[in-house]
SENU-8632 format. One record per residue: residue in one letter; x, y, z of N, C-alpha, C, CB in turn. Coordinates in pm, whole numbers, padded with zeros to 5 digits, always signed. Each point is the difference from the previous one (the first is absolute). Last residue first. Glycine has a CB too. Example, Ala and Ser with C-alpha at 12.3 -4.5 7.8 and 13.67 -1.06 7.14 Angstrom:
2
S+01285-00225+00708+00082+00119+00006-00077+00109+00073+00118-00063-00215;A-00089-00509+00208-00089+00119+00000+00090+00120+00000-00189-00117+00125;
This chain:
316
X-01596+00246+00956+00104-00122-00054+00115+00028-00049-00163-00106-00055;X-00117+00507+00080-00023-00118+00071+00040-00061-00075-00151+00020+00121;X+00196+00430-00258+00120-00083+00082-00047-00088+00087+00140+00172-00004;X-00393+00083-00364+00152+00013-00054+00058-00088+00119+00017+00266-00131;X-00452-00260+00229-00016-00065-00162+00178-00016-00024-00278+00159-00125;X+00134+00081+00519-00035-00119+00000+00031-00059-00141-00166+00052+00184;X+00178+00393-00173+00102-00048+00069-00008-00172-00015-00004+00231+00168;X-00406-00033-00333+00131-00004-00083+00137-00043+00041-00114+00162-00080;X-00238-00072+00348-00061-00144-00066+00115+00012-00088-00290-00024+00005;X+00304+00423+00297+00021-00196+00029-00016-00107-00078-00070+00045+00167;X+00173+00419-00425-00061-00027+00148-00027-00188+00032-00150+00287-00028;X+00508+00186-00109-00052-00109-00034-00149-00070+00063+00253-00003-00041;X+00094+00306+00177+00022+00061-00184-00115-00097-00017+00300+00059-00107;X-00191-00039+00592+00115-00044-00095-00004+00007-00145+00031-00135+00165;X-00263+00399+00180+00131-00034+00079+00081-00067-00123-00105-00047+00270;X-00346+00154-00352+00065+00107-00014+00172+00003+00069-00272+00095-00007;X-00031-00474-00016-00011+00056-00160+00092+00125-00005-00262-00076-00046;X+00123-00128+00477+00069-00090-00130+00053+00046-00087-00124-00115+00014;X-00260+00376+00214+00143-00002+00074+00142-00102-00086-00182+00022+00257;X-00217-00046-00403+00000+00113-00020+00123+00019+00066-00235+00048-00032;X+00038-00447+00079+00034+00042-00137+00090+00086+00003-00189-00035-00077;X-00033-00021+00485+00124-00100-00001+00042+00058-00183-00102-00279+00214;X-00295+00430-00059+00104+00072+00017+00151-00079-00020-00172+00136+00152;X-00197-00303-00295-00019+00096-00110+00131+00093+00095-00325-00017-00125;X+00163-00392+00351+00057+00006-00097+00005+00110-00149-00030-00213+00139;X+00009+00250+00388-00062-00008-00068+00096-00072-00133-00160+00193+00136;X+00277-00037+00324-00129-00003+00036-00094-00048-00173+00057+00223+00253;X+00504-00344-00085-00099+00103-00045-00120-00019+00005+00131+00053-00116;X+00260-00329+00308-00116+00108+00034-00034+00079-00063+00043-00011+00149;X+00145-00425-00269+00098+00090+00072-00015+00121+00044+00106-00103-00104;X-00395-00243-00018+00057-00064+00091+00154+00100+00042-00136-00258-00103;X-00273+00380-00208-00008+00006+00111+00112-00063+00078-00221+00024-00056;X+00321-00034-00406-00047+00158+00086-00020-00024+00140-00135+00098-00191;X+00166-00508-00050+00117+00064+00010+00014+00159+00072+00026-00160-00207;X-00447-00050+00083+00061-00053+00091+00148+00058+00039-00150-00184-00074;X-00010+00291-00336-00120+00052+00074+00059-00066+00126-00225+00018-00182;X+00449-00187-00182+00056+00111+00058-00100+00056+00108+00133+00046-00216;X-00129-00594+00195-00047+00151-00052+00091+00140+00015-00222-00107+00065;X+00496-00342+00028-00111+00047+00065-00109+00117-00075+00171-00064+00199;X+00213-00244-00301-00049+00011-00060-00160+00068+00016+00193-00159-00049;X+00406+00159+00167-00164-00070+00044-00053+00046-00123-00050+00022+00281;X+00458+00183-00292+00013-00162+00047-00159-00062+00030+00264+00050+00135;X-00161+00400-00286+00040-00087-00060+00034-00152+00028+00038+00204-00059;X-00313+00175+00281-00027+00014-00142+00104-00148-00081-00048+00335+00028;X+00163-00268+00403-00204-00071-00038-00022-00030-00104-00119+00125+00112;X+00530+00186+00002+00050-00146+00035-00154-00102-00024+00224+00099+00217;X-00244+00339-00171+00082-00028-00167-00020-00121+00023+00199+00162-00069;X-00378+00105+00396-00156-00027-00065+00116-00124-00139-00243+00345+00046;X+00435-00045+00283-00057-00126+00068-00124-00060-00129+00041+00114+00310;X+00154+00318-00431+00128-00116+00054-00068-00135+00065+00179+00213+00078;X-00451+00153-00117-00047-00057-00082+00175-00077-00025-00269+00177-00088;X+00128-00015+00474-00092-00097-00038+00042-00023-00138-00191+00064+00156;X+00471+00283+00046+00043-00147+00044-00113-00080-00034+00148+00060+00192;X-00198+00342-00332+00104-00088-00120+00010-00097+00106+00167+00170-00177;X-00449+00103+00367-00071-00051-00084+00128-00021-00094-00254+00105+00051;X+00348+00034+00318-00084-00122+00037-00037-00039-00151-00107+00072+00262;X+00316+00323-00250+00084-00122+00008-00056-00105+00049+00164+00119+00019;X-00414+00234-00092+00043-00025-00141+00093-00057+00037-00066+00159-00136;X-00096-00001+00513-00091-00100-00001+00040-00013-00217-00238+00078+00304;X+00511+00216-00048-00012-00129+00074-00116-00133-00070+00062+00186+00229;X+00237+00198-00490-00108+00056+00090-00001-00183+00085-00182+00261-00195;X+00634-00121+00018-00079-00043-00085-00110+00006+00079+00141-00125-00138;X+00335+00139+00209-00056+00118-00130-00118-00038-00048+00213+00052-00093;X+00034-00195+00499-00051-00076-00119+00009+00043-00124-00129-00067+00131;X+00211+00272+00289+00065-00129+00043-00026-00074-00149-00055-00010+00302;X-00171+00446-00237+00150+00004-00014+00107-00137+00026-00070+00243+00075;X-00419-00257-00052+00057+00054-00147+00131-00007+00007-00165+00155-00051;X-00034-00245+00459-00007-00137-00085+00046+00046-00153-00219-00119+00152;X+00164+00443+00194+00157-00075+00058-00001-00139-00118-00007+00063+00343;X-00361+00276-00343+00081+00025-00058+00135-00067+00061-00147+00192-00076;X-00283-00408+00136+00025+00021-00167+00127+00096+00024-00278-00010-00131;X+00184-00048+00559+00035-00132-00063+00019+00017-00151-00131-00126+00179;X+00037+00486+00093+00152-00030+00069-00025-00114-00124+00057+00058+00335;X-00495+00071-00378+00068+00106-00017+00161-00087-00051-00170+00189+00204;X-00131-00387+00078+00016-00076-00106+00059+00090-00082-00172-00153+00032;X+00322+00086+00459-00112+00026-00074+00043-00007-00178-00101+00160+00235;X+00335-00503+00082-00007+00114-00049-00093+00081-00001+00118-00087-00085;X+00049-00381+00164-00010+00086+00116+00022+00106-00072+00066-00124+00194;X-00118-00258-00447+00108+00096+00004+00021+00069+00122-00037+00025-00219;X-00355-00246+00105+00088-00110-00002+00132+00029+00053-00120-00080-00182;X-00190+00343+00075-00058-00064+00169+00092-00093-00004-00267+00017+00036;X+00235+00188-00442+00100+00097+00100-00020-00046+00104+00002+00199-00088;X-00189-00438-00201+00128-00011-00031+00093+00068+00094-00078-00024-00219;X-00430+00058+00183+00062-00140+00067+00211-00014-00005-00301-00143-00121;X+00033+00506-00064-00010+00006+00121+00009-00144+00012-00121+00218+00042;X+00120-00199-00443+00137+00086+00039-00040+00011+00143+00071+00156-00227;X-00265-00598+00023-00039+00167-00009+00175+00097+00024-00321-00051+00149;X+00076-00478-00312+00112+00059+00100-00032+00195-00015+00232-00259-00059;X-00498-00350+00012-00008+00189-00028+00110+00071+00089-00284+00011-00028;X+00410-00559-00108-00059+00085+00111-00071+00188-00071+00233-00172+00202;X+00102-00202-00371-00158+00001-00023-00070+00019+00061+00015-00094-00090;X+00414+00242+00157-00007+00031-00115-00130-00074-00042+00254+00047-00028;X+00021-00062+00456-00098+00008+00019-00085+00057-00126+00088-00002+00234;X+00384-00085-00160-00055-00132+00097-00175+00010-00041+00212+00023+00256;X+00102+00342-00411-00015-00113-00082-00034-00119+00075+00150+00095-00151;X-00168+00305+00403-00116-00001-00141+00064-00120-00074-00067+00287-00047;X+00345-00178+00402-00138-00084+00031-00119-00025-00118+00042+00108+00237;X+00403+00070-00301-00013-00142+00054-00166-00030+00063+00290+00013+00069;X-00211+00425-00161+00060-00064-00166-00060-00116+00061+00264+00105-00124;X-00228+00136+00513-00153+00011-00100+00003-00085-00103-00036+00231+00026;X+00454-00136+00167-00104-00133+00105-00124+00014-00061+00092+00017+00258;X+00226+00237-00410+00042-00061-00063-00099-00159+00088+00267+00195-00098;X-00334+00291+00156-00054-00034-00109+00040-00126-00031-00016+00209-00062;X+00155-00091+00482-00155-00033-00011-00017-00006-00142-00088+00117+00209;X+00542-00229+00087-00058+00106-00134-00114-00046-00036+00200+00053-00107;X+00093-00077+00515-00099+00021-00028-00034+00045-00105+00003-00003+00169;X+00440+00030-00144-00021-00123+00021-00145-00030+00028+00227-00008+00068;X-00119+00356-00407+00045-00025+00134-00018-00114+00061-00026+00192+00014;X+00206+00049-00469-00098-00086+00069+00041-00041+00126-00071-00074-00200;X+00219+00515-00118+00026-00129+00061-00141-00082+00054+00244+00110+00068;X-00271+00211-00493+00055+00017+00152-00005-00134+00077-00088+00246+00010;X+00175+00042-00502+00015-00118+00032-00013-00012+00127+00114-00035-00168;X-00357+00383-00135+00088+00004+00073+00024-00160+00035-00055+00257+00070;X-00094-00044-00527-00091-00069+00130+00147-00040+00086-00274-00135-00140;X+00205+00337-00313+00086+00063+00111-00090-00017+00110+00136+00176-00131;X-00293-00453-00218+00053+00142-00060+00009+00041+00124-00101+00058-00230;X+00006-00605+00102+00053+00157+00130+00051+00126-00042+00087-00157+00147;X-00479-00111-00479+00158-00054+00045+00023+00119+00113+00120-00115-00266;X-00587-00158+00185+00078+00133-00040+00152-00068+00046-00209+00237+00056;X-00099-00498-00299-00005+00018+00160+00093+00104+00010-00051-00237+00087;X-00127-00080-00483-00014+00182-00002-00011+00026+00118-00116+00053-00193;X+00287-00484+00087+00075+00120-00101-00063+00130+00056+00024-00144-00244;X-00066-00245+00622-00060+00049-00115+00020+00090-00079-00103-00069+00093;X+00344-00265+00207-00070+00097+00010+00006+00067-00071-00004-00019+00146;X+00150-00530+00030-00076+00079-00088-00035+00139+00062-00088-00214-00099;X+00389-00090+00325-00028-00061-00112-00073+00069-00123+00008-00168+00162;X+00304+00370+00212-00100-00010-00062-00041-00134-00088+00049+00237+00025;X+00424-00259+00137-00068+00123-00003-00179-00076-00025+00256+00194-00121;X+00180-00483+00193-00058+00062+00157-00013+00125-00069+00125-00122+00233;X+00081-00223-00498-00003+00136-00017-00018+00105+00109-00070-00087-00191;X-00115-00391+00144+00168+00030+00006+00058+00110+00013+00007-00142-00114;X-00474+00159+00065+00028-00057+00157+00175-00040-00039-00304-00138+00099;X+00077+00298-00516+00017+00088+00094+00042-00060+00191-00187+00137-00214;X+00151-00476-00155+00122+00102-00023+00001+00134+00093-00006-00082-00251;X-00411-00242+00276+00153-00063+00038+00112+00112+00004-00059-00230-00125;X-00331+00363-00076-00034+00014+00136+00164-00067+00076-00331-00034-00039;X+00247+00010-00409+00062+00132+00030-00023+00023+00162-00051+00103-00258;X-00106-00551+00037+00146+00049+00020-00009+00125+00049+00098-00122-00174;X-00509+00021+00207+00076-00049+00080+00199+00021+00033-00245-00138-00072;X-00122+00382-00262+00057+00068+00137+00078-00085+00117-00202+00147-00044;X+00205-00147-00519-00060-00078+00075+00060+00071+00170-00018-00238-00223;X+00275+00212-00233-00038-00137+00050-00090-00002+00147+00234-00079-00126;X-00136+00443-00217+00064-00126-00058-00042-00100+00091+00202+00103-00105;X-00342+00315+00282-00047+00004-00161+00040-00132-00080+00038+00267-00003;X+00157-00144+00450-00174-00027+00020-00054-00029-00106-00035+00144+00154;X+00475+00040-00213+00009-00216+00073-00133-00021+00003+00204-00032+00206;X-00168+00504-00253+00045-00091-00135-00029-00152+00008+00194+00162-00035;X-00244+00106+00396-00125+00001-00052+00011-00044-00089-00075+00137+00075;X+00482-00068+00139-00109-00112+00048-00113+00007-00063+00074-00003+00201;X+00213+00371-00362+00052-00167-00032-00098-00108+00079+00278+00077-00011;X-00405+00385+00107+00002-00063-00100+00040-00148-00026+00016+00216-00030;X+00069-00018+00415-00143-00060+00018-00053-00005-00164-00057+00116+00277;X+00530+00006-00201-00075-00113+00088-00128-00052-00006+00125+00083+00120;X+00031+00351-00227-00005-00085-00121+00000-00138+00062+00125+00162-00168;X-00195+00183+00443-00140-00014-00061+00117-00125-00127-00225+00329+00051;X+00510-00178+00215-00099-00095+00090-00107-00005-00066+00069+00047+00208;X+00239+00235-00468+00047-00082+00036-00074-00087+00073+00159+00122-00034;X-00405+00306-00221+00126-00077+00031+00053-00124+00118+00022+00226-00096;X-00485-00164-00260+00078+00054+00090+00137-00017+00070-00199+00017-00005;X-00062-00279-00487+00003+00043+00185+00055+00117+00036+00034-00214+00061;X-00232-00051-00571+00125+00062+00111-00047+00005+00121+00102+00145-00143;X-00233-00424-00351-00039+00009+00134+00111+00073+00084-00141-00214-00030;X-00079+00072-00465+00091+00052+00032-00035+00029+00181+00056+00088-00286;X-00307-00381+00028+00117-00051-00067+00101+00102+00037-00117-00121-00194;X-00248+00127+00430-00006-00077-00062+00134-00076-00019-00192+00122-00069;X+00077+00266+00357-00037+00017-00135-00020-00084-00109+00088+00146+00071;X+00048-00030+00505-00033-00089-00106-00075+00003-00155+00016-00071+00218;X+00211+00396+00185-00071+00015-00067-00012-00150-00099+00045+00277+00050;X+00133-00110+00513+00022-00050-00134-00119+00012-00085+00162-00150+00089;X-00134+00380+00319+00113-00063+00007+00003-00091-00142+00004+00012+00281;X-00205+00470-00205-00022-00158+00021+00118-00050-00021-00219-00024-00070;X+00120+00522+00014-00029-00035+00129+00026-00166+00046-00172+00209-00030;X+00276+00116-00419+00101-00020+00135-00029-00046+00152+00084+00173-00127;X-00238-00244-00444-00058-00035+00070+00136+00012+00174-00203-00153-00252;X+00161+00277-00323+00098+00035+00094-00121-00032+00160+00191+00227-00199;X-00195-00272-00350-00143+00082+00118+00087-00074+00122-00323-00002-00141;X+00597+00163-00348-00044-00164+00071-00126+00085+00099+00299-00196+00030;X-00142+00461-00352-00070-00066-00099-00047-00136+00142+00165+00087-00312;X+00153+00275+00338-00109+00074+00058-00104-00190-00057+00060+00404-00045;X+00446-00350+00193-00100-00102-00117-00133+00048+00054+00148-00254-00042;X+00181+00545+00216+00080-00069-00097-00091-00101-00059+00220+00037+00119;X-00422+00135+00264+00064+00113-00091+00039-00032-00105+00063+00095+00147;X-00175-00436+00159-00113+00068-00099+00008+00099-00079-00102-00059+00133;X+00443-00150+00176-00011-00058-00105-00116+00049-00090+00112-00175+00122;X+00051+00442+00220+00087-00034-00115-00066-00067-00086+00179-00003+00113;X-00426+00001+00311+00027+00100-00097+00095-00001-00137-00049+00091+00212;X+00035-00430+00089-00125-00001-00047+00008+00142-00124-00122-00127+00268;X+00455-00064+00069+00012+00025-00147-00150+00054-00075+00201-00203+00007;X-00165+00082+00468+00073+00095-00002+00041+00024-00153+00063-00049+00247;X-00393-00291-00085-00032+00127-00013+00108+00125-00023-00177-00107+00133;X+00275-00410-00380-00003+00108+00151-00081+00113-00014+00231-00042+00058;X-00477-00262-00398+00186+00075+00042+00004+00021+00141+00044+00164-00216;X-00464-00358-00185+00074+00048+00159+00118-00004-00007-00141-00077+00136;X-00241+00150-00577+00076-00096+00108+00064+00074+00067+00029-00179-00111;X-00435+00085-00307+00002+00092+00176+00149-00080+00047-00335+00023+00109;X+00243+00087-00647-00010-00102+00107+00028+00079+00094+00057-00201-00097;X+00037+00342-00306-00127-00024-00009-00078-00060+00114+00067-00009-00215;X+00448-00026+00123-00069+00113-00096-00168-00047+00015+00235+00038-00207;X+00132-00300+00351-00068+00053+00081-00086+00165-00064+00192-00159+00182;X+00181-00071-00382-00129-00133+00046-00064+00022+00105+00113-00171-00070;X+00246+00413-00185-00138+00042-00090-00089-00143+00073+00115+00138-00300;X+00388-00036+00398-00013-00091-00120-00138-00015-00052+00189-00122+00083;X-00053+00400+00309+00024+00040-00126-00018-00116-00132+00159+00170+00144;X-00321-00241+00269-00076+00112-00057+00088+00007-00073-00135+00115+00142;X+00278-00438+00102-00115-00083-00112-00048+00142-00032-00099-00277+00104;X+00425+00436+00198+00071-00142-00154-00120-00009-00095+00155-00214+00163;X-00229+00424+00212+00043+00052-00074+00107-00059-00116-00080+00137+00185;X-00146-00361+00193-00110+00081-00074+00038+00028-00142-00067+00108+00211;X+00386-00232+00170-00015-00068-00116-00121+00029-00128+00107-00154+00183;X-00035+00352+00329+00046+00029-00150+00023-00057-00156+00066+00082+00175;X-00339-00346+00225+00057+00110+00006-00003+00098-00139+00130-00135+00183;X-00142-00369-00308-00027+00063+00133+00034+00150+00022+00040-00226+00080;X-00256-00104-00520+00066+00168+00069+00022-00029+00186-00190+00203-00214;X+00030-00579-00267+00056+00015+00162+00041+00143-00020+00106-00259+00081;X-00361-00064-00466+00066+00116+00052+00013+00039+00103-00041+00042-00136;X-00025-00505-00146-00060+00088+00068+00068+00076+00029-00124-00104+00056;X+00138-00065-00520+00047-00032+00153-00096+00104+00075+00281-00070-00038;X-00300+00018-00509-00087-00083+00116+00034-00004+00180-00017-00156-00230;X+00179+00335-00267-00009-00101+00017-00091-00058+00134+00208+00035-00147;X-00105+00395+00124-00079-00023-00133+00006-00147+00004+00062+00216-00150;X+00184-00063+00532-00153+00009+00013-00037+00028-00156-00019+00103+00271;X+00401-00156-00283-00019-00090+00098-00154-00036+00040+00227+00088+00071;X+00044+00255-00373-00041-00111-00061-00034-00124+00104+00141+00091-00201;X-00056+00370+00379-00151-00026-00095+00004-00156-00056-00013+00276-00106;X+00358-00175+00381-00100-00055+00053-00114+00038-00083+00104-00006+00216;X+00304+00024-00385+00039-00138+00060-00191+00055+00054+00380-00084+00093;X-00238+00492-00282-00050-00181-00080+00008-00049+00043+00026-00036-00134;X+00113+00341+00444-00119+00042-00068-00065-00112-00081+00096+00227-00006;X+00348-00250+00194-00125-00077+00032-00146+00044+00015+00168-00094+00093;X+00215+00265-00405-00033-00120-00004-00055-00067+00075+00121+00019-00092;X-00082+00435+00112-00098-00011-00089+00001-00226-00063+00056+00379-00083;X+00056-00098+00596+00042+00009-00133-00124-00108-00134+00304+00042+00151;X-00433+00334+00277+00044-00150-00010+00062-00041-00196-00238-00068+00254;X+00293+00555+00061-00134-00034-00145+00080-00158+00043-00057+00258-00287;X+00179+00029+00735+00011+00034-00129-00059-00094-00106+00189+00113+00085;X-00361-00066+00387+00078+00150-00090+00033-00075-00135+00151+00156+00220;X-00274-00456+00131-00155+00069-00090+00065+00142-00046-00243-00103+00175;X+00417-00440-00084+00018+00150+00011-00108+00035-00051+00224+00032-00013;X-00323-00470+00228+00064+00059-00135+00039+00088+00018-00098-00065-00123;X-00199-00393+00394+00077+00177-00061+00144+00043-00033-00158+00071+00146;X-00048-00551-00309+00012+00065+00138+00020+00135-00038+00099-00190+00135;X-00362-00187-00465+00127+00124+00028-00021+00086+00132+00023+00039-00265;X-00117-00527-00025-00020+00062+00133+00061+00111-00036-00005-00179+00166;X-00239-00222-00454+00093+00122-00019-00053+00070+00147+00022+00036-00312;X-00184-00527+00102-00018+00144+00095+00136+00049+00000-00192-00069+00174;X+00178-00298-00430-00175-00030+00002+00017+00143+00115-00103-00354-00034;X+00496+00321-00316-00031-00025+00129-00155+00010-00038+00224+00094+00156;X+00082-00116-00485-00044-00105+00033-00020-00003+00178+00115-00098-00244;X+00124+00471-00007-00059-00055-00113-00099-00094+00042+00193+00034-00129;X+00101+00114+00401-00143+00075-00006-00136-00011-00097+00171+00136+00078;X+00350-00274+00022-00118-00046+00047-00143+00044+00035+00175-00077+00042;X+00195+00363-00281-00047-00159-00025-00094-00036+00007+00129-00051+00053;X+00154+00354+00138-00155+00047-00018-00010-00088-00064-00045+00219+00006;X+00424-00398+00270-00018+00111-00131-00182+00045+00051+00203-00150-00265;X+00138-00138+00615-00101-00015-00108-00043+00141-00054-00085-00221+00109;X+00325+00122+00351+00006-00132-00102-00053-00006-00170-00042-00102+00246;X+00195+00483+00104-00108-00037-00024+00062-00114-00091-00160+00221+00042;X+00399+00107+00375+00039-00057-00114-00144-00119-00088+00294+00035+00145;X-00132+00335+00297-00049-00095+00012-00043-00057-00194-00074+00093+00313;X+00317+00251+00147-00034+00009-00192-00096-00135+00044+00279+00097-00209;X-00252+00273+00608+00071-00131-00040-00073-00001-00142+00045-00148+00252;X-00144+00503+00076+00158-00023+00008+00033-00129-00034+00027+00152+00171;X-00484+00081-00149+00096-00021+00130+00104-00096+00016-00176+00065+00090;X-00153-00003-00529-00003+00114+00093+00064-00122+00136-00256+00216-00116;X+00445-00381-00310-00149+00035+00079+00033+00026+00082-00141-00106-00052;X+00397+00005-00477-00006+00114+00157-00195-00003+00069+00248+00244-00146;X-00037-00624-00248-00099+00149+00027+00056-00003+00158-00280-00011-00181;X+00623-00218-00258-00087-00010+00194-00066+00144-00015+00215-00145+00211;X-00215-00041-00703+00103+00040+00078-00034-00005+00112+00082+00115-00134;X-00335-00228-00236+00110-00125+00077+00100+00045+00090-00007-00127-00195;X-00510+00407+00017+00189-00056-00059-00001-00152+00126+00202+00342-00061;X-00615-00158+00056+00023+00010-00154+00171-00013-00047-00237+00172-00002;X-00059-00488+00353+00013+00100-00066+00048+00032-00078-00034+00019+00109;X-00209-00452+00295+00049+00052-00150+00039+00176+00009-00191-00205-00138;X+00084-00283+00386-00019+00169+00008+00046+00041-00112+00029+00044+00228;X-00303-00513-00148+00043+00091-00053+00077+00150+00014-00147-00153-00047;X-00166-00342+00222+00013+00158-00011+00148-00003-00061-00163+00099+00224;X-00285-00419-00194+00134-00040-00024+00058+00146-00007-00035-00245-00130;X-00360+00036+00414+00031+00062-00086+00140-00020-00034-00176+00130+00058;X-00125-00514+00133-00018+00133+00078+00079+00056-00120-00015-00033+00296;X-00350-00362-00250+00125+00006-00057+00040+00160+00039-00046-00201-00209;X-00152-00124+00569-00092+00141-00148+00183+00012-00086-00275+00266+00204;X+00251-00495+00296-00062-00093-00126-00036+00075-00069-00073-00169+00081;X+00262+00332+00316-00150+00064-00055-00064-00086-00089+00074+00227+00007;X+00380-00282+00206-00072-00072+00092-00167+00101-00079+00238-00073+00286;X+00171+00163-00462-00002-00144-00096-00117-00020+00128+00298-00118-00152;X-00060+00550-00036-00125+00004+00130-00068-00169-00031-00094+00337-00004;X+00531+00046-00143-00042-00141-00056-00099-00034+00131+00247-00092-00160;X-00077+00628-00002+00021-00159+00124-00056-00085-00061-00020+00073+00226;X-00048+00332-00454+00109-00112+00013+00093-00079+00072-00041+00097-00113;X-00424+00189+00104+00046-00087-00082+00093-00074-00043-00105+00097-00007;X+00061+00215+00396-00169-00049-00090+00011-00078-00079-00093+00175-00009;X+00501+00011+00158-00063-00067+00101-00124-00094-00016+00094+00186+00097;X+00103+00124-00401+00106-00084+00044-00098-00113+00080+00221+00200+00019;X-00425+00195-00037+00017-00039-00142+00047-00149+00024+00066+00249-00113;X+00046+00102+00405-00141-00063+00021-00026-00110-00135-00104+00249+00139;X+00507-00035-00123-00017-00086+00037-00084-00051+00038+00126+00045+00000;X-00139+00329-00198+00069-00058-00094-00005-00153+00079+00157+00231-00114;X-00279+00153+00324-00089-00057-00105+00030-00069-00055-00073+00120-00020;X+00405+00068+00277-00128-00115+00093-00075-00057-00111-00064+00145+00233;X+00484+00138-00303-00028-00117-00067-00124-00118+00082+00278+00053-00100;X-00134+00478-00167-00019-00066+00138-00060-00164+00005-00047+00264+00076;X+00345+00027-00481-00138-00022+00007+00010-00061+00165-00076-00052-00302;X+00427+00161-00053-00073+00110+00086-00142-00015+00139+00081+00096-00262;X+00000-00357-00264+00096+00065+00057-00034+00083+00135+00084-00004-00236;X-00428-00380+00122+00105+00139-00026+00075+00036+00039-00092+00059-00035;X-00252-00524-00095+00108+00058+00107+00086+00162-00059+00049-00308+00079;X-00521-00061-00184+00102+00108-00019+00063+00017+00067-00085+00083-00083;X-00200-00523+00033+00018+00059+00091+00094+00138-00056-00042-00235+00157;X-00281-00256-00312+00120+00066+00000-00023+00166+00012+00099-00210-00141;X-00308-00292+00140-00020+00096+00101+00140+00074-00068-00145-00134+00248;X-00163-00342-00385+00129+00067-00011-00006+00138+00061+00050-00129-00204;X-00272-00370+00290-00036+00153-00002+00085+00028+00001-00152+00044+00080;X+00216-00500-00197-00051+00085+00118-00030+00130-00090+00152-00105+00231;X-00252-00390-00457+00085+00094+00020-00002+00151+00095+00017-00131-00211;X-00051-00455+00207-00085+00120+00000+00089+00125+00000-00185-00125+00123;
């Protein structure tokens, strides 16, 4: 069987987390998942050692080439001053004319905008590029609040921890929330949160305390997810008022309280959809939603899709 080919940009200059998120996601060999896993690639445009940010080269196995014959094209961030050159300008139109999927983390945006594959399309960047990049490609619809934009065949993110929650949603897309559920618990991040969850725009980092009520609320609401949950139950949970609770639960999350209940149901809802054979209408209630028109709806808007379809692309 032949794997999933994955190939990856590397730049001159370039910082190298994203680069190794990448690494990690796909080119480890993961033989205890039984799924055929990916075959990666880094690749660039010379053979000479690229300089990365904090003081070490590091040397690419592979041309633009392999681009010719990747099933996904990654591009980590990028410079955003000066024009991307005009040969992996072609290397990635002719990638995506043929058929690959299209990866942006970060700055990388600005790769797939100049080569015209985001001309017409909503996509994400760091909020801190956001500007630039709409200036310079008035033509892309420049999205600076979410953490990733799925488009199909072209898909970016936000910077560096949001591209995390890309690449897993990738794994979610190839083989299914069990694996990606696996890969995120190696990983010890998130298994799943949702492209349009805001990203931290100058959200202060503050310590946790050893009483941390939002993080005892979290835990209890997933014990209690076919249960009715309210935000006043959450902050009773929290020792808070409920005020203290939504705003200590944003800044801990970036995300309102009861719209993270509602991705943790519909995360609980993947693993049904594809291994049983239970009704979706069932499937709703058993991870609490009050309905099946809301279970949809909610579904539909977390993952592009809706259950009966999920179901169709990744049971069995």
């Amino acid at each position: 069987m032949r794997l999933p080919r994955v190939a990856v940009l590397a730049f001159d200059g370039m910082a190298p987390f994203e680069l190794g998120c990448v690494v990690e996601i796909f080119g480890l060999p993961r033989p205890e998942l039984d799924v055929p896993w990916y075959d990666l690639k880094v690749c660039a445009e010379t053979d000479a050692p690229l300089r990365m940010v904090g003081g070490f080269t590091m040397r690419a196995e592979h041309g633009l080439g392999v681009l010719k014959n990747a099933d996904t094209v990654i591009v980590p961030g990028c410079h955003t001053r000066g024009p991307v050159s005009e040969a992996v300008v072609q290397a990635l139109q002719e990638a995506h004319a043929r058929g690959a999927r299209m990866v942006s983390i970060c700055s990388g945006a600005f790769a797939l905008a100049a080569a015209g594959l985001l001309d017409g399309r909503e996509a994400a960047t760091h909020w801190k590029y956001a500007a630039t990049l709409q200036e310079r490609y008035p033509e892309v619809v420049v999205n600076a609040s979410v953490l990733y934009v799925d488009g199909g065949d072209v898909l970016t993110s936000a910077g560096s921890a949001a591209g995390l929650d890309l690449l897993i949603h990738l794994v979610r897309a190839d083989h299914g929330a069990s694996v990606a559920n696996a890969v995120a618990r190696r990983l010890v991040v998130p298994p799943h949160r949702d492209g349009g969850q805001a990203q931290f725009i100058q959200a202060a980092v503050t310590p946790v305390e050893d009483d941390d009520g939002v993080a005892r609320a979290m835990a209890w609401a997933l014990g209690h997810l076919t249960e009715p949950i309210t935000v006043a139950m959450l902050a009773g949970q929290a020792r808070m008022s409920e005020r203290s609770f939504i705003r200590h639960f944003k800044r801990q999350t970036g995300t309102s309280p009861l719209r993270w209940v509602i991705s943790q149901r519909v995360v609980a809802s993947l693993p049904m959809l594809e291994e049983t054979a239970v009704p979706v209408e069932a499937i709703g209630a058993a991870v609490g939603f009050d309905s099946p028109v809301t279970f949809r709806h909610h579904f539909t808007r977390a993952m592009s899709t809706s259950p009966s379809a999920y179901r169709r692309a990744f049971s069995g």
